[in-house]
VEXRO-180751 format. One record per residue: x, y, z of N, C-alpha, C, O in turn; residue number from 0. Coordinates in steps of 0.05 Angstrom, whole numbers, plus 5000, padded with zeros to 4 digits. Each point is the difference from the previous one (the first is absolute). Layout:
BEGIN
PT   nc1   nc2   nc3  cac1  cac2  cac3   cc1   cc2   cc3   oc1   oc2   oc3    k
PT     X     Y     Z     X     Y     Z     X     Y     Z     X     Y     Z  NUM
...
end
This chain:
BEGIN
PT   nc1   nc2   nc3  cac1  cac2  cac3   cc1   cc2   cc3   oc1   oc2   oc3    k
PT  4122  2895  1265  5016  4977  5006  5029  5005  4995  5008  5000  4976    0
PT  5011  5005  5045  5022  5000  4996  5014  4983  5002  5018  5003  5017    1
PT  4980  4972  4969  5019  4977  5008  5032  5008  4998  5005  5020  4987    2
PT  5014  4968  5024  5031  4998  4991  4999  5004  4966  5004  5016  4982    3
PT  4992  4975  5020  4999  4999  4958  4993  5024  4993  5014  5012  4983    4
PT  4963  5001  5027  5003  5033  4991  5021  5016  5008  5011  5017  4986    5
PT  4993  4978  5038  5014  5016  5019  5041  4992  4978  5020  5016  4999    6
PT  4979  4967  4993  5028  4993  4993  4996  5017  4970  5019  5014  4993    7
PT  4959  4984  4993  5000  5012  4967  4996  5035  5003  5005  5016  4983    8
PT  4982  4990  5046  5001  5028  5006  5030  5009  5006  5009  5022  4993    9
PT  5001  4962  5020  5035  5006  5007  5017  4998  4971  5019  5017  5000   10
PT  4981  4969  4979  5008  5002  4987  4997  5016  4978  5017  5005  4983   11
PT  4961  5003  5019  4994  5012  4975  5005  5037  5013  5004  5018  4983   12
PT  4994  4987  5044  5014  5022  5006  5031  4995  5006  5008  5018  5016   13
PT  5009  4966  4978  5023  4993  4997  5011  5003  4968  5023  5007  4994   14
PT  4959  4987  4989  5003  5007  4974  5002  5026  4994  5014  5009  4982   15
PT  4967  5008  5037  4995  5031  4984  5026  5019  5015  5013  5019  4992   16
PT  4988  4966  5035  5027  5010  5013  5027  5006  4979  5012  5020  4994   17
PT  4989  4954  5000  5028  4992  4986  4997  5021  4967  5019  5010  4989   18
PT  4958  4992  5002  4993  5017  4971  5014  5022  5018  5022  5007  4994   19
PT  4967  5005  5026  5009  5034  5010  5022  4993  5001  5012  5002  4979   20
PT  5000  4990  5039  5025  4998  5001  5021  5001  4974  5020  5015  4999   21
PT  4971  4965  4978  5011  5004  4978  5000  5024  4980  5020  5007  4986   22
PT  4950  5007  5015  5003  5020  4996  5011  5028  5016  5001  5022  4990   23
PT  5005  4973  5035  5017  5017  5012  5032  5002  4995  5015  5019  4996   24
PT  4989  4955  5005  5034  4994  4994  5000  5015  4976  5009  5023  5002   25
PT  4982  4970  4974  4995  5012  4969  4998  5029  4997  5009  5014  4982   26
PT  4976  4995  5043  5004  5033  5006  5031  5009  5007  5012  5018  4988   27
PT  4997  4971  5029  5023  5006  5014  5033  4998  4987  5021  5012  5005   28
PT  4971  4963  4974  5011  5001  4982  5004  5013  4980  5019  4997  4985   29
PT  4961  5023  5010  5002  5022  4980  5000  5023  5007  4996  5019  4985   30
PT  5009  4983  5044  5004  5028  5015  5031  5001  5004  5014  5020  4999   31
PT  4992  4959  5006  5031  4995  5000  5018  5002  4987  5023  5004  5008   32
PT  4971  4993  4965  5014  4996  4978  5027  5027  5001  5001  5023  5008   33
PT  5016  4961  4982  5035  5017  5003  4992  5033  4988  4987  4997  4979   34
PT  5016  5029  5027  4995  5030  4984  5031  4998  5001  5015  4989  5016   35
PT  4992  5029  4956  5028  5009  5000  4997  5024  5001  4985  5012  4985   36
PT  5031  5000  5038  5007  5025  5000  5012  5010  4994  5024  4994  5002   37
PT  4963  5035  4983  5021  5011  4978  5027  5015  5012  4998  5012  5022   38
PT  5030  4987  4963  5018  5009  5003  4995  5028  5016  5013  4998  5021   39
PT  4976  5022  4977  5002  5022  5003  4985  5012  5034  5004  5019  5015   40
PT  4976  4956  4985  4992  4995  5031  5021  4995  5015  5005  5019  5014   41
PT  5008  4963  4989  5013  4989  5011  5024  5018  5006  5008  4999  5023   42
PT  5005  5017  4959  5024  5014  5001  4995  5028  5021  5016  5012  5014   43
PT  4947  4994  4981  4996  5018  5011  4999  4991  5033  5005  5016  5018   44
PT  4988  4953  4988  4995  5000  5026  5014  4997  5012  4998  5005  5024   45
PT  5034  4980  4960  5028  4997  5008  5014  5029  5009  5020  5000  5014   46
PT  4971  5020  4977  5005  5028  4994  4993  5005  5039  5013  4999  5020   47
PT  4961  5006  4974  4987  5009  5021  5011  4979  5028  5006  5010  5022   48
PT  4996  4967  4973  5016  4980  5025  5031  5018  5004  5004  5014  5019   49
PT  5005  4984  4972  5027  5010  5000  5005  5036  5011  5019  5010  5013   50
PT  4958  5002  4976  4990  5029  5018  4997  4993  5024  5011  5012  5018   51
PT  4972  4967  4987  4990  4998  5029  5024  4991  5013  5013  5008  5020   52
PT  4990  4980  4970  5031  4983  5023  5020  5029  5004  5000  5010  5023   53
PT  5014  5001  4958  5007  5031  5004  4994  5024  5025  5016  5014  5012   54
PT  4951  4984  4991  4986  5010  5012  5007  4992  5025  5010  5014  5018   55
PT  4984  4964  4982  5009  4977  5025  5020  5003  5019  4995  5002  5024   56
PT  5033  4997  4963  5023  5001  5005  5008  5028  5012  5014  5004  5020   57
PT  4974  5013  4966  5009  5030  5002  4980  5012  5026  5006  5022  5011   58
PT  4973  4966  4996  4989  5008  5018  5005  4979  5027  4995  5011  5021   59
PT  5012  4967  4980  5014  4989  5019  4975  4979  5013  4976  5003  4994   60
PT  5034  4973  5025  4971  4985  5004  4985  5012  5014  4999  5024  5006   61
PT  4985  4955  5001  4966  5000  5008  4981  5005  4973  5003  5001  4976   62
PT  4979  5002  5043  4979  5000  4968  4987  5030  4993  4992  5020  5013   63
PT  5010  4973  4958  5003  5028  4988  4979  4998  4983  4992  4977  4996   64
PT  4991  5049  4987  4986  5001  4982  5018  5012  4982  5013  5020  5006   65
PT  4987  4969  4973  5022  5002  4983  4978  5013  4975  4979  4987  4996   66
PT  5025  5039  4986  4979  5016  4980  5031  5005  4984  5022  5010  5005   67
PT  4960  4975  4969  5009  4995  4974  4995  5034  4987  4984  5017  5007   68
PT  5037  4984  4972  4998  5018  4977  4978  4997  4986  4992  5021  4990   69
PT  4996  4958  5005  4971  5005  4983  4981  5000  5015  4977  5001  4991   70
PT  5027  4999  5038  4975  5008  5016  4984  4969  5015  4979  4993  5009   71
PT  5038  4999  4987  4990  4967  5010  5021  4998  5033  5022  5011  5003   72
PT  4966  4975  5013  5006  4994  5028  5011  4980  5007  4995  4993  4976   73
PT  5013  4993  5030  5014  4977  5019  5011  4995  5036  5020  5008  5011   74
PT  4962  4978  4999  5006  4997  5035  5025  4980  4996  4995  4978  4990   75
PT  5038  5033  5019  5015  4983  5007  5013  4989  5021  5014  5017  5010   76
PT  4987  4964  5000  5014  4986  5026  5027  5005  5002  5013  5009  4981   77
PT  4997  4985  5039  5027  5003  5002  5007  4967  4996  4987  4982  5012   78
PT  5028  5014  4976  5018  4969  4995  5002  4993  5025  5010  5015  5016   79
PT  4980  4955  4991  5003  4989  5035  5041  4998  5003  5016  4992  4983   80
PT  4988  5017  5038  5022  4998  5005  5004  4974  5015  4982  4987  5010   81
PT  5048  5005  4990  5008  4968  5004  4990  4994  5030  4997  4976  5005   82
PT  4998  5044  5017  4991  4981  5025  4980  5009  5004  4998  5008  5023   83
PT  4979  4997  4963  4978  4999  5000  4978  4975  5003  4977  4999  5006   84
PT  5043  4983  4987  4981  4967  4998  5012  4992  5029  4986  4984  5012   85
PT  5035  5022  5000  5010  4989  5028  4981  5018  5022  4994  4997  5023   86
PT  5001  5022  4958  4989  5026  5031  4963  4988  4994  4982  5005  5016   87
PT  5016  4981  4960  4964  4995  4990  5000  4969  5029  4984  4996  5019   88
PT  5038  4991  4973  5005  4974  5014  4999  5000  5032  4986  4985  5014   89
PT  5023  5026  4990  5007  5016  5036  4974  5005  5011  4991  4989  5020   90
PT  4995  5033  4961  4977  5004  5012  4968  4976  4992  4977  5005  5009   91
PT  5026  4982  4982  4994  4978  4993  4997  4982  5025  4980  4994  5013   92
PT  5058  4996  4992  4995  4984  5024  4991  5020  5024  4988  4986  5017   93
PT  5012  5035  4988  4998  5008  5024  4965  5001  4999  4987  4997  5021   94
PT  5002  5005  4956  4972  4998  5003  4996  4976  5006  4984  5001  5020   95
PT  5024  4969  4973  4995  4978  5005  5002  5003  5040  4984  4998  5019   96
PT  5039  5008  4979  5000  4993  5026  4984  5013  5026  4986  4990  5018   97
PT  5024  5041  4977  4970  5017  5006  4974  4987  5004  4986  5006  5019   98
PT  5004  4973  4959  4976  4999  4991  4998  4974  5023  4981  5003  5016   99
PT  5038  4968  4991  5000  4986  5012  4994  5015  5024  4977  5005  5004  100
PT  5040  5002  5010  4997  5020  5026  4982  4998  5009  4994  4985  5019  101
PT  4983  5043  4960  4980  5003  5010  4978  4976  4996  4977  5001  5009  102
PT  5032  4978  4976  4972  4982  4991  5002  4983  5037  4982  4990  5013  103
PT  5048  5014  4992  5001  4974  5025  4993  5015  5027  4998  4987  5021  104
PT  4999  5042  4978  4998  5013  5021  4961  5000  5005  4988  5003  5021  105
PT  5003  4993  4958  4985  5005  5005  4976  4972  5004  4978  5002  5010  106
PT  5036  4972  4979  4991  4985  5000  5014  4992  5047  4984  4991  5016  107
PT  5036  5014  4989  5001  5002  5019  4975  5014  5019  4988  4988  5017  108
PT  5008  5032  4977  4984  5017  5013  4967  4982  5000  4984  4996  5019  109
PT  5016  4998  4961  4964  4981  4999  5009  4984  5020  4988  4999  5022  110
PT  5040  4982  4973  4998  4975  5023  5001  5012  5030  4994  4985  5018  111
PT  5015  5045  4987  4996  5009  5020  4970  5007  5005  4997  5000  5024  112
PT  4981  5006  4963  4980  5010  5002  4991  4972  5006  4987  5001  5020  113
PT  5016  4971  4968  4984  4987  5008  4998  4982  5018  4983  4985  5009  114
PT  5059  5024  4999  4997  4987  5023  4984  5019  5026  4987  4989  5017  115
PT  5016  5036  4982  4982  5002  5023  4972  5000  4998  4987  5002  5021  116
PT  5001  4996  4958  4972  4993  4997  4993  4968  5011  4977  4994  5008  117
PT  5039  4992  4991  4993  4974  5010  5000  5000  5029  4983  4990  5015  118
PT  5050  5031  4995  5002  4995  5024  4971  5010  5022  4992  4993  5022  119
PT  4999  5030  4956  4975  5017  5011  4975  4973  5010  4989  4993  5021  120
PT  5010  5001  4960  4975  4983  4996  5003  4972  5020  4981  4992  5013  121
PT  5046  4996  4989  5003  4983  5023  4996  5015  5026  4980  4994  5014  122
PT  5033  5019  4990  4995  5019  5026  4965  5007  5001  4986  4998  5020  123
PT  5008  5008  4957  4968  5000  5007  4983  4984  5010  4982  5004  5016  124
PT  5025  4973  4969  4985  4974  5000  5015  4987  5030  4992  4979  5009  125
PT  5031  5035  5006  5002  4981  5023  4993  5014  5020  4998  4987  5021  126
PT  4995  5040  4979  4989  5018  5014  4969  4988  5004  4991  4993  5022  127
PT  4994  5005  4951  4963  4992  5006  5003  4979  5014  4985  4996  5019  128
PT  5038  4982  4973  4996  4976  5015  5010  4997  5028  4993  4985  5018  129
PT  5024  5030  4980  5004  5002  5041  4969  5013  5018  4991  4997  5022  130
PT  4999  5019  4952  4984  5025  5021  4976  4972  4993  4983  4999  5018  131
PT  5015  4987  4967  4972  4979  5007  5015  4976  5017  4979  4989  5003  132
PT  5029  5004  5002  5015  4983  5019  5003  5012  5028  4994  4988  5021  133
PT  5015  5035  4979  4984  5011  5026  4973  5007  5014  4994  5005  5024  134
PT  4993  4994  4957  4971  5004  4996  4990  4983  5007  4983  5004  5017  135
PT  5023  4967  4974  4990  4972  4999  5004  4991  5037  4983  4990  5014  136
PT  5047  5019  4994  5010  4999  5026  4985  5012  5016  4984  4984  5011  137
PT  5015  5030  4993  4977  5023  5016  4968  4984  4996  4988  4994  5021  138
PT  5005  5002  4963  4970  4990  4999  5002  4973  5013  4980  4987  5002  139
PT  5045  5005  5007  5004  4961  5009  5008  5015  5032  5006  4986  5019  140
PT  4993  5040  4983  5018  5010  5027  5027  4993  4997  5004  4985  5020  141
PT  5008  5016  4973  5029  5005  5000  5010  5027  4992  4997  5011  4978  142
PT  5020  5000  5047  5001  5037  4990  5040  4990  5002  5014  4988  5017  143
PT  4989  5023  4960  5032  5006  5001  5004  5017  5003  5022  5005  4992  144
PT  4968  5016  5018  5006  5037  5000  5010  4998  5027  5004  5023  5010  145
PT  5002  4958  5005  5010  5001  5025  5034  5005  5011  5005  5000  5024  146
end
């Protein structure tokens, strides 16, 4: 018997155990989180190694480079976006928009061309059977138009 009344103490009471996970998830997440201080000597070293790479960088000129550290560690670097890069990202952008119109209207043209001659087909068919039984009907009453 599943009345409403079960059905409402079944919903809640898996709404209760929901909300326990949940609490004990947040409670996880919160202790994964917690602030680490990093020690002085990390940091100087990675500031170290940033400042090699940028070096690296500079001296080898843009595009993208694999940049190999003195202690044997790697880095893939980009070249810094240059200032008309967002006008030349923008340009081709609109030209896709519009491109993209083009073909959406060329082609929705083209169905209305397909369906207009599919109709025109099918009228022409349907006035073709009905002339050829109307002549049919004529001829069986004696009346010949082929004259």
């Amino acid at each position: 018997m599943n009345g409403p009344e079960e059905n409402k103490r079944e919903k809640e009471m898996e709404f209760e155990f929901e909300d326990a996970r949940m609490q004990e998830f947040e409670q996880a997440l919160s202790r994964a989180m917690h602030r680490v201080e990093v020690r002085a000597e990390t940091t100087a070293k990675f500031l170290a190694l940033a400042e090699e790479a940028e070096r690296k960088r500079v001296r080898a000129g843009g595009g993208f480079r694999l940049i190999k550290f003195s202690n044997g560690g790697r880095v893939f670097a980009m070249p810094r976006p240059r200032a008309w890069m967002g006008g030349a990202i923008a340009a081709v952008l609109a030209l896709g928009v519009f491109f993209g119109t083009h073909v959406h209207e060329q082609h929705e043209q083209h169905q209305r061309r397909v369906m207009a001659e599919q109709q025109f087909e099918a009228a022409e068919r349907i006035t073709d059977e009905t002339l050829a039984r109307t002549r049919e009907q004529l001829q069986q009453r004696g009346i010949n138009l082929e004259q």
